[in-house]
N, C-alpha and C positions, 0 to 999 in steps of 0.2 A: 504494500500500500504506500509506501512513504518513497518507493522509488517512483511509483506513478503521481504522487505529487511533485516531486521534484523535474520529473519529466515533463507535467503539464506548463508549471512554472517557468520551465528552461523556454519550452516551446510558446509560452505566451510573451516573454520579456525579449525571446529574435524575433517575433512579429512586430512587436512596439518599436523597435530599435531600425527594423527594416524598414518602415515608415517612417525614420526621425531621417530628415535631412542631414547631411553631409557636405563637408568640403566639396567642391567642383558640381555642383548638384545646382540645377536650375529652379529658382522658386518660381510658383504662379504666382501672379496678383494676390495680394489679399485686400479685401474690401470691407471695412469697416467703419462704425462712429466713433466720433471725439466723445468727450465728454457731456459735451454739448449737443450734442446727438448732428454734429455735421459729418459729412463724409472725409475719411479720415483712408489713406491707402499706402502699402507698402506694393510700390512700383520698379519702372526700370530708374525712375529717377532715384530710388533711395538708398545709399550706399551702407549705413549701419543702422542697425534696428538691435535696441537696446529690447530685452524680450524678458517678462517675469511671466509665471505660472504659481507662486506662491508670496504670503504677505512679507518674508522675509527678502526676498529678489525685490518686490516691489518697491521695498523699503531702501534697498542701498540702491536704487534705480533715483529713486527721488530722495535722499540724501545727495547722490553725485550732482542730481541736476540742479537744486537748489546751491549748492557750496558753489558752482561753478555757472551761473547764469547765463555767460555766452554762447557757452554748449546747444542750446535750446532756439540757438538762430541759426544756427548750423541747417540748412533746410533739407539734406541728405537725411538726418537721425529724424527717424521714429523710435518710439516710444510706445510698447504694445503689450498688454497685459492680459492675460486671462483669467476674467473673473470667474468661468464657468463653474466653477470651485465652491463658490461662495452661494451661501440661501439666498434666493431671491429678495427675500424681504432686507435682508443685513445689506445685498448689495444696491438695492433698491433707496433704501430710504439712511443707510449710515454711509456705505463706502463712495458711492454717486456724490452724496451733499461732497465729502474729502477731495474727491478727484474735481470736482467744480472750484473750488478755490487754488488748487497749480496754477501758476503764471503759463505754464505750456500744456502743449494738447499730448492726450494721451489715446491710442487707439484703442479701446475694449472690445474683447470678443466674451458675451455673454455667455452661447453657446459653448465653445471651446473645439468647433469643431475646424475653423480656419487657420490658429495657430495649431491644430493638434500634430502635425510634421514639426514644427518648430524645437527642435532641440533645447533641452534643459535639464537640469540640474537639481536635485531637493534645497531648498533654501537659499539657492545661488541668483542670480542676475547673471541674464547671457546676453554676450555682444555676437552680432555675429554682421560681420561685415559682407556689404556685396558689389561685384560690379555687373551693370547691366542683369540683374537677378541670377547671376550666379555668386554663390557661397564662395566667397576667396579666405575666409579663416570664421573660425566659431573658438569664443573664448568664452568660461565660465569663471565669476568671480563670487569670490564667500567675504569680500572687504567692501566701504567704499573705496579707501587709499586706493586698492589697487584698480575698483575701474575708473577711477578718474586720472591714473595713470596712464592708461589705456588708451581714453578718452581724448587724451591732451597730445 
């Protein structure tokens, strides 16, 4: 029994993994809203897309972007979260009001199913740069220091 759990396990975590985007890997468009519910997209024009999936990535995402304010005019960087995570109601009516007061836009994917290829990390913040939508490096950071080192 416990070798067929470990077997289903093995074989569900190379599925997840085989889905997760990679170095030299072409992304689609992703199409989503600001905070502000305007149309908010990771294209050919956007070369780093700053990416959390939990509150701790989000957190040193928006620590970097606050400490370093010019970063945020950078008009290549997005900034793309997945709330999908989160109760509706908590992200409806606590984390929404939060994300409204940023001085910068942030892309949310409610669902989780547009970032769900997007490479990440438990409690990290991922950079992952691109040119013309392909993945030229994916870096995962568990600091601010280190991604506004990155950043700069």
């Amino acid at each position: 029994m416990r070798a067929l759990i470990f077997a289903l396990c093995s074989l569900f975590t190379t599925s997840v993994l085989a889905n997760t985007y990679q170095v030299g890997d072409q992304i689609t468009d992703i199409n989503l809203q600001d905070q502000h519910e305007a149309v908010y997209n990771v294209d050919s024009s956007t070369t780093k897309v700053l990416f959390s999936r939990s509150m701790d990535g989000g957190t040193l995402i928006q620590e970097a972007l606050e400490a370093e304010p010019e970063l945020v005019s950078d008009t290549g960087l997005i900034y793309v979260a997945d709330i999908s995570g989160m109760p509706s109601l908590i992200a409806r009516f606590v984390a929404l009001p939060q994300f409204k007061k940023f001085p910068y836009r942030v892309a949310l994917d409610n669902e989780g199913e547009q970032t769900k290829p997007l490479p990440a990390e438990k409690d990290q913040a991922t950079l992952i740069e691109l040119n013309n939508n392909q993945i030229t490096k994916i870096t995962f950071f568990a600091t601010t220091t280190d991604l506004l080192a990155a950043l700069k």
